[in-house]
C-alpha positions as CSV (number, residue, x, y, z in Angstrom):
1,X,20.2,-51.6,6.6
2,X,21.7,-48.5,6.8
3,X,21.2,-46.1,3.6
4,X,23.1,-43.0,2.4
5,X,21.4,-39.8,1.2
6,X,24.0,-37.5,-0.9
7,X,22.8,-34.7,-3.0
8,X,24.5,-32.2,-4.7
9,X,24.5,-28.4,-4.9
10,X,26.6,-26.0,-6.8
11,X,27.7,-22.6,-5.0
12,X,25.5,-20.6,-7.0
13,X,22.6,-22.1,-6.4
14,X,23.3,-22.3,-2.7
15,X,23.8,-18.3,-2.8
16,X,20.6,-17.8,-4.6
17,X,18.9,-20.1,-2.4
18,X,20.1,-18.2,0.8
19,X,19.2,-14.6,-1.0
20,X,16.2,-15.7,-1.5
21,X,15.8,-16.5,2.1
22,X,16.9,-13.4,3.4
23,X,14.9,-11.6,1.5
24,X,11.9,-13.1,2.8
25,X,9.6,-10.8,4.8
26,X,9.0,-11.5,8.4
27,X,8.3,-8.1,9.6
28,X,5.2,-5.5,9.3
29,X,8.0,-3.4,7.1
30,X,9.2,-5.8,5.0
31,X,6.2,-7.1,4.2
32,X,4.7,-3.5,3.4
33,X,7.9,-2.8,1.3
34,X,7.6,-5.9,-1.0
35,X,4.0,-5.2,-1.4
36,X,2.2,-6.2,-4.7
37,X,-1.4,-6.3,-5.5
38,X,-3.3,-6.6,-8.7
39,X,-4.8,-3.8,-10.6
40,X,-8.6,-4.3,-11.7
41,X,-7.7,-5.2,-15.0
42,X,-5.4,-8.5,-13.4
43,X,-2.2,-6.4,-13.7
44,X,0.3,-6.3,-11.1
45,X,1.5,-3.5,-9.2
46,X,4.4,-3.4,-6.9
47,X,5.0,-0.6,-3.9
48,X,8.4,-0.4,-5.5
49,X,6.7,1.2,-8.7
50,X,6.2,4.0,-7.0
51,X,9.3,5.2,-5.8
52,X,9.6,9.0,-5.2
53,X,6.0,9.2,-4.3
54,X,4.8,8.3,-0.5
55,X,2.4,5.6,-1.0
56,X,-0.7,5.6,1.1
57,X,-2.2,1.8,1.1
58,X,-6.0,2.3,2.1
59,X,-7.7,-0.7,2.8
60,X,-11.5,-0.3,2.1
61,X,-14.6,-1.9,0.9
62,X,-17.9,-0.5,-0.8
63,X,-20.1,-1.1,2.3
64,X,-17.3,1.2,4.9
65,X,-18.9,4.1,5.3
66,X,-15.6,5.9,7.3
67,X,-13.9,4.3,4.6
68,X,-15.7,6.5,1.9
69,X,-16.0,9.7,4.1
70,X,-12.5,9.9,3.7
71,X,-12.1,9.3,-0.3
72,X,-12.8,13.2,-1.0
73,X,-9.8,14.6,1.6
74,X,-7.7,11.6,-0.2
75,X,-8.9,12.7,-3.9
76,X,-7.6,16.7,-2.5
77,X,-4.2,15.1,-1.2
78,X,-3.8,13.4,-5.0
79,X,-4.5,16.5,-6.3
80,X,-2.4,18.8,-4.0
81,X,1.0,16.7,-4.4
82,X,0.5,14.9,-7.8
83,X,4.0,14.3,-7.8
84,X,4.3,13.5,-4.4
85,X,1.7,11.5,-3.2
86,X,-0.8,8.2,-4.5
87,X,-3.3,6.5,-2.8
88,X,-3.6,2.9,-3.3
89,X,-7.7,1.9,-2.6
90,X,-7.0,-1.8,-1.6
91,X,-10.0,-3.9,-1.2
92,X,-8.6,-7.1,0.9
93,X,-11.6,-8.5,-0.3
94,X,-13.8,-9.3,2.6
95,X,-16.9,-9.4,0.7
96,X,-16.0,-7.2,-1.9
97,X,-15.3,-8.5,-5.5
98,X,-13.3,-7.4,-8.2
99,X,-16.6,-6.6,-9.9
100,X,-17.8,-4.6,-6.5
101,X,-14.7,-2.7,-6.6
102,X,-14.8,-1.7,-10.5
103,X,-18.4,-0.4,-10.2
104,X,-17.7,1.7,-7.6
105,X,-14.1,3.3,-9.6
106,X,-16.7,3.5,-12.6
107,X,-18.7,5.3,-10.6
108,X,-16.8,7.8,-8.9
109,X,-14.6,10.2,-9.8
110,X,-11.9,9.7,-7.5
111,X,-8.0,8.8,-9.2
112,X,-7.2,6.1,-6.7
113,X,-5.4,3.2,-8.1
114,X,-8.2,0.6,-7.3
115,X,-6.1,-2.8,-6.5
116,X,-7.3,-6.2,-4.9
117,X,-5.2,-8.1,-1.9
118,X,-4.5,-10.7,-4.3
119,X,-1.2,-11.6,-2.0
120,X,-3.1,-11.1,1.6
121,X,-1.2,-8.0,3.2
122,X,-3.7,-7.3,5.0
123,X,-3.8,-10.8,6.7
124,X,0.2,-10.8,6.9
125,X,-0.5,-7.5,9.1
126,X,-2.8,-8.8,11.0
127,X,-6.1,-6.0,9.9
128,X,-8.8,-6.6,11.5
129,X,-10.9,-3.8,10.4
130,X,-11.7,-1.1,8.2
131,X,-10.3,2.2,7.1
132,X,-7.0,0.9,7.5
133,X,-4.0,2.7,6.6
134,X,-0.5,2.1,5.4
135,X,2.2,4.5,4.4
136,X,5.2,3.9,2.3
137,X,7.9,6.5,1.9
138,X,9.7,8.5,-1.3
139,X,12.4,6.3,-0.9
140,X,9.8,2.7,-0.6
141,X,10.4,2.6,3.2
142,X,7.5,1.5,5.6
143,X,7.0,4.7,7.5
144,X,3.5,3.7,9.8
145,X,0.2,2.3,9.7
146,X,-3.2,3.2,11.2
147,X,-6.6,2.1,11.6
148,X,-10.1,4.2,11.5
149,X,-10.5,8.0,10.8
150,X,-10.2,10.9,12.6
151,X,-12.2,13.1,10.9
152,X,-11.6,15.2,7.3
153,X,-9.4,17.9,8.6
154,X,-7.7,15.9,11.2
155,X,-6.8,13.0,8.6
156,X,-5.9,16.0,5.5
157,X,-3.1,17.5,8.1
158,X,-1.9,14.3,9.5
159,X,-1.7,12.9,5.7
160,X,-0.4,16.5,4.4
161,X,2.6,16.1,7.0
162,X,3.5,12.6,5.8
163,X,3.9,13.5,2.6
164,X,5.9,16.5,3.2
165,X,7.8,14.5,5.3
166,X,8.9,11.7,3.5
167,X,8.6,12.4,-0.5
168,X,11.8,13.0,-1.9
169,X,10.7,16.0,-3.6
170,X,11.2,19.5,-1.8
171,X,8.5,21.1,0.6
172,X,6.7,23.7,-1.1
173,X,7.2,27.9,0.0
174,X,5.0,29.1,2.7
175,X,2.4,31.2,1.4
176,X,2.4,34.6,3.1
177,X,-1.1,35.0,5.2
């Protein structure tokens, strides 16, 4: 017995349904660009809230000691470039908790926006350790990513550069020596 399958589809939802596919990350960029995580309140926050600012996507835990040597150079970058420049602390949630993660913002006085992996970037990009670094442009373009530390001063200038590079605002005068 030979049977017949016929189904039916109207344009429109064949169009959406092919949008939908194309818009489906499959690269390191796309999936940085269609980031979202969730705030420690259960919020969620997209890279695309951000636009104008380069986003810095700092994968950390509690326990990451380079990870929390650099939090004071990040808390001066905030600071510098307010308008410019916001560091996502992203705990991917390797043994971290929520919890974990909200004792150590209530703790500290650093004005990260504390988010959890909740959608897995870091697996989707393959980290597989710890300060690990992705930056976002002005304009919500995937501009690089980078793994470890290289020191305060080396990490403020290489930081500094990306955000004068690639915010939307202009670069500030040069201060006469």
């Amino acid at each position: 017995m030979l049977g017949i399958l016929v189904g039916c589809n109207s344009s429109n939802e064949t169009k959406e349904k092919n949008s939908k596919e194309q818009t489906t990350p499959t690269t390191d960029a796309e999936y940085v660009e269609q980031a979202t995580f969730t705030d420690l309140e259960g919020n969620e926050v997209a890279v695309s809230d951000y636009k104008g600012k380069v986003v810095m996507i700092d994968f950390w835990e509690t326990w990451c000691k380079p990870c929390l040597a650099s939090f004071p150079t990040l808390q001066k970058l905030e600071e510098k470039y307010p308008d410019r420049f916001v560091v996502f602390a992203v705990t991917p949630g390797f043994t971290d908790t929520r919890d974990d993660a909200q004792s150590f913002a209530n703790e500290h006085e650093y004005d990260f926006t504390y988010l959890m992996d909740s959608n897995k970037l870091h697996q989707k990009l393959g980290v597989q350790g710890i300060p690990f670094k992705v930056f976002v442009d002005g304009q919500g373009n995937f501009i690089k990513k980078s793994m470890g530390s290289y020191g305060p001063d080396k990490d403020y200038k290489m930081v500094q550069n990306i955000i004068k590079e690639h915010s939307e605002m202009p670069s500030e005068p040069e201060k006469s020596k």
